[in-house]
C-alpha positions in Angstrom: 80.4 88.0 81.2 80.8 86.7 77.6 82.7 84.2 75.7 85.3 85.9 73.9 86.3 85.6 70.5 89.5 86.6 68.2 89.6 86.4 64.2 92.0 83.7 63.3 93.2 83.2 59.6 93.1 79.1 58.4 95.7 78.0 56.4 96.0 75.1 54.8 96.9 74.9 50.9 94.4 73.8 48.8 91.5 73.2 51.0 88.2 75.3 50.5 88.6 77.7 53.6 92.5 78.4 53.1 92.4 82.1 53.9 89.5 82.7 54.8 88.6 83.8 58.9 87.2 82.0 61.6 86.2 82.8 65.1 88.5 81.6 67.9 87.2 81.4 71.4 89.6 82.9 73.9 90.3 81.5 77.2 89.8 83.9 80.1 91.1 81.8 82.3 91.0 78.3 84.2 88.9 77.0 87.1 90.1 74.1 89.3 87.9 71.8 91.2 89.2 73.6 94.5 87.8 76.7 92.8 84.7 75.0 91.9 84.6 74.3 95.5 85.2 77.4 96.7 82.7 79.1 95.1 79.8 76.1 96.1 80.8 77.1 99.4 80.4 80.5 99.2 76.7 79.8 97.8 75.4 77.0 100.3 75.8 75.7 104.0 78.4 73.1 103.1 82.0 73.3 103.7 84.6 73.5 100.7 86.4 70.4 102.1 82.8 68.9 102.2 82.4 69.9 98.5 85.7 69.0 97.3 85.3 65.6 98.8 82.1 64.8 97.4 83.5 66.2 93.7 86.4 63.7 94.1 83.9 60.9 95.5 81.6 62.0 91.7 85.0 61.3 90.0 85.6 57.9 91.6 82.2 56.3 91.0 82.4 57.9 87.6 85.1 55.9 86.7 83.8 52.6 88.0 80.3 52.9 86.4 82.0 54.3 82.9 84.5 51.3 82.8 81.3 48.7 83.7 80.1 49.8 80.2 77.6 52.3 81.7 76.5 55.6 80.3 76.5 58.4 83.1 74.0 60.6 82.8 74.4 63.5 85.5 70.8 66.0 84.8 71.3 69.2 84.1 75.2 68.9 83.4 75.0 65.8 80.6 75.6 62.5 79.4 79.2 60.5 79.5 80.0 57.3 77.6 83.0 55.5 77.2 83.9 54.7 73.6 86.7 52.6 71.7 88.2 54.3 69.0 89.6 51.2 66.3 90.6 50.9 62.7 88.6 48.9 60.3 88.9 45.8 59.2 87.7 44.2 55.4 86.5 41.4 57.3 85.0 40.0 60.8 87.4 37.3 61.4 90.2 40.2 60.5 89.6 42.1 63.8 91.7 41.8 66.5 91.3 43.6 69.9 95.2 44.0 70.4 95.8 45.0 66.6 92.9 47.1 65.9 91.3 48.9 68.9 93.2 52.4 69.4 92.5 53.6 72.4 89.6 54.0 74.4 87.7 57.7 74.7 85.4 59.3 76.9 82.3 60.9 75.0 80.4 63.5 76.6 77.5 65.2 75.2 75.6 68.3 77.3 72.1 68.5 78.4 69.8 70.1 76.1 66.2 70.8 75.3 64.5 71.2 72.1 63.8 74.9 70.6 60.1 74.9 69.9 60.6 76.7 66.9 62.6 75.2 64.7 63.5 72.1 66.3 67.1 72.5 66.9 69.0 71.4 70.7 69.5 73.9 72.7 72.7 73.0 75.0 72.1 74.3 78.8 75.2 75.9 78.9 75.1 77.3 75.8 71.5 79.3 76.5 71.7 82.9 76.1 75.5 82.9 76.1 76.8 86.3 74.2 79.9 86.7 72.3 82.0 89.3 72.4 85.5 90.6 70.4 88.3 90.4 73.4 89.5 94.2 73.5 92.8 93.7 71.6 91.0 91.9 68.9 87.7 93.9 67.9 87.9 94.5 63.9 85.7 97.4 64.4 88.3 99.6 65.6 
């Protein structure tokens, strides 16, 4: 399977890329934790109900270590870190937490290993992913 792509036009007067093409990734569908579950089962000894449970359980502890001002770090999948998003102030005695802080965001950043030969991350999920045209978009009709 690969992640498919369509050409997509940007517009937006007066900036540098107005007109020009991009790549856009196209969905090819959605997957559930009951789905996620499901197919766990089909690949171990445990139960889906056993999965699903556990997934939920991942969810809830999640929560309560993010919102104790920890960072998550779950190998193999990635790290997860609440942030506060805020405007700025001129100066310190300026900031208020009920005036100035936004909103409160979850960061999440995927595990990855260094390329040996030039340096750059590798993300896990990204390794050795191919891209394709989807069918009804391939410009080399």
């Amino acid at each position: 399977m690969a992640v498919l792509i369509k050409l997509a036009q940007y517009h937006m007067n007066g900036a540098a890329n107005d007109g020009k093409w991009y790549a856009q990734t196209v969905a090819t569908g959605v997957q559930h934790t009951e789905d996620i579950a499901r197919k766990i089962e089909e690949n171990t000894t445990f139960k889906r109900g056993e999965v699903k449970g556990m997934m939920d359980e991942l969810v809830d502890v999640m929560t309560d270590m993010l919102q104790a001002g920890q960072t998550v770090i779950i190998d193999g999948l990635g790290r997860f870190q609440l942030v506060a998003e805020s405007r700025s102030v001129e100066h310190p005695e300026d900031f208020s937490i009920r005036n100035n802080i936004k909103g409160v965001k979850c960061n999440f950043r995927p595990s990855g290993h260094r390329a040996t030969q030039n340096g750059t991350l590798c993300k896990t999920f990204c390794d050795n992913a191919e891209v394709k045209f989807t069918p009804e978009y391939d410009v080399k009709k």
